[in-house]
C-alpha positions, -999 to 999 in steps of 0.1 A, spaced: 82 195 522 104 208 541 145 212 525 169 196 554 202 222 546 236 214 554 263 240 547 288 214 563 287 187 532 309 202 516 337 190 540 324 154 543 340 126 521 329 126 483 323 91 471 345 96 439 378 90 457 385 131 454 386 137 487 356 161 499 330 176 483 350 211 482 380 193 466 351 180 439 341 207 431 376 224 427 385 198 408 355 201 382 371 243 380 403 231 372 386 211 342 360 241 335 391 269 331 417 241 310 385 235 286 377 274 285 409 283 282 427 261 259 395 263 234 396 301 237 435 302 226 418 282 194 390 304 190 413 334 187 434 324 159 413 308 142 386 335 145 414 361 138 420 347 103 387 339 97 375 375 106 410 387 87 397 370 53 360 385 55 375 416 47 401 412 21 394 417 -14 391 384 -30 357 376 -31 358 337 -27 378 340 -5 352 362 18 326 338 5 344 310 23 353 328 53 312 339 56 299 303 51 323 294 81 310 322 97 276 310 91 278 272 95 293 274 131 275 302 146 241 290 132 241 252 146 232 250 183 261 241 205 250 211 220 242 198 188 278 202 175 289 191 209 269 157 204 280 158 164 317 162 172 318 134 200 290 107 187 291 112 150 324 122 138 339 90 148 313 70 130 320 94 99 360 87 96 373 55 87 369 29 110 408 25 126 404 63 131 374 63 144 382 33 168 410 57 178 391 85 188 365 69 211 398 51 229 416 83 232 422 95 266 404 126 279 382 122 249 355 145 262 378 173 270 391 170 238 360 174 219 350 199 241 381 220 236 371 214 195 335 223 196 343 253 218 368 263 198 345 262 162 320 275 175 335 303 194 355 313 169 332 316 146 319 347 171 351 363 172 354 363 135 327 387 131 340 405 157 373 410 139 362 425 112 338 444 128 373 462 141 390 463 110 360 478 91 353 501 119 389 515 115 392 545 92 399 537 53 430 562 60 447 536 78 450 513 48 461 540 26 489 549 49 504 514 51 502 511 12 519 542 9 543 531 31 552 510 8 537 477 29 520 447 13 485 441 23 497 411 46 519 433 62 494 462 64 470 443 84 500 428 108 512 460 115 485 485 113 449 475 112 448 441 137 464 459 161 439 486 161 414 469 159 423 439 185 421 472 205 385 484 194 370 447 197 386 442 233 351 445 253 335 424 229 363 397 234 358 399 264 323 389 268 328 361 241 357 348 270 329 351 296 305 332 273 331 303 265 338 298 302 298 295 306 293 277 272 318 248 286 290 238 310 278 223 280 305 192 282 290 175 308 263 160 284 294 140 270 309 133 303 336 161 308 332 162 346 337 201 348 323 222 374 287 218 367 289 180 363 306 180 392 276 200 413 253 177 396 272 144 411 276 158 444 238 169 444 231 128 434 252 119 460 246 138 490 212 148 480 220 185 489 212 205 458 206 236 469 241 240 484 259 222 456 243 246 429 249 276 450 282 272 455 291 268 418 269 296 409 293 322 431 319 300 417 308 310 382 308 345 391 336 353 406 355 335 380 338 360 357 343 389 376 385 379 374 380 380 338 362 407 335 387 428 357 415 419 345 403 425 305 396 458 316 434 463 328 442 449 295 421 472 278 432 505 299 468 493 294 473 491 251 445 520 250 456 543 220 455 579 241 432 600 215 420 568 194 403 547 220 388 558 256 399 534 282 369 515 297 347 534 278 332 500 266 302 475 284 309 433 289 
């Protein structure tokens, strides 16, 4: 069988309406970084309290923080992609749930959720990872500083440790831009659905997948530079070694 390629399909006219294939396929990026991005801003606060609360000293509360921990890391993410757009509506009463399936952008909505959950769930753990990691000293000082604990972990130990976690973070930001893939299996038309329409359209696989693969990583590289500037610039000099860690 021999594969007929054409490198030039990319400038013919999609059948979507779009424009060309190109235009597509920048179209589905536009939807892959909005659904990576806005779920990441979600994924770090929530994972910042959640990973904040695994190492306080009431113990329910860690217990509560842990099974959140648990319950989103441990379910596979398509299956909380499918539970959060097919069964939660059934779940909620049924005005609300009526609501939900007519919302607009649905799918990017419940991708943005899922994302979010699960993600943060990651970044929890890798909070306080940080603030254990940090010296017990560091606590000490800020008590006898006379600050409360809320205000000893605003002003001394999450900064420090937002710093030690940084390379982590990082590859949990490279792993949400990947993980929104996942969308187009309830209809998000992000970057790979796009590839996958254009490939049913025009029959030119190879090129479509190709072209979103370099897509991928050169998005990835961008993040991965510009973390690392990030990094290097609110590196403690004597406390951290700038770009001493992997992504």
């Amino acid at each position: 069988m021999n594969y007929n390629w054409n490198w030039q399909i990319f400038w013919a006219p999609s059948p979507d309406g779009v424009g060309t294939y190109m235009d597509t396929l920048m179209s589905g990026l536009v939807w892959t970084l909005a659904t990576a991005l806005t779920a990441w801003v979600m994924a770090l606060v929530i994972g910042a309290i959640v990973g904040t609360i695994r190492t306080m000293p009431n113990r329910w509360a860690v217990r509560l923080a842990n099974a959140y921990v648990e319950l989103f890391r441990n379910i596979p993410l398509l299956v909380q992609m499918f539970l959060w757009y097919f069964v939660m509506p059934e779940l909620v009463p049924t005005s609300t749930g009526d609501w939900l399936k007519a919302m607009p952008n649905a799918p990017f909505i419940t991708a943005v959720i899922c994302l979010g959950f699960f993600t943060s769930s990651r970044v929890a753990v890798q909070v306080s990872a940080g603030i254990q990691a940090l010296p017990r000293g560091q606590t000490l000082a800020g008590t006898a500083l006379g600050l409360t604990l809320p205000q000893t972990y605003r002003y001394v130990l999450l900064p420090m440790a937002f710093r030690i976690v940084l390379p982590p973070l990082t590859s949990e930001f490279l792993n949400i831009i990947k993980n929104s893939s996942v969308a187009l299996t309830i209809g998000l038309m992000e970057l790979t659905a796009r590839a996958r329409s254009m490939s049913e359209f025009s029959f030119q696989v190879f090129e479509a997948f190709t072209v979103v693969t370099i897509i991928y990583i050169v998005v990835n590289i961008i993040v991965v530079n510009l973390m690392s500037l990030l990094e290097k610039k609110v590196a403690v000099p004597g406390f951290i070694t700038s770009g001493s860690g992997g992504h």
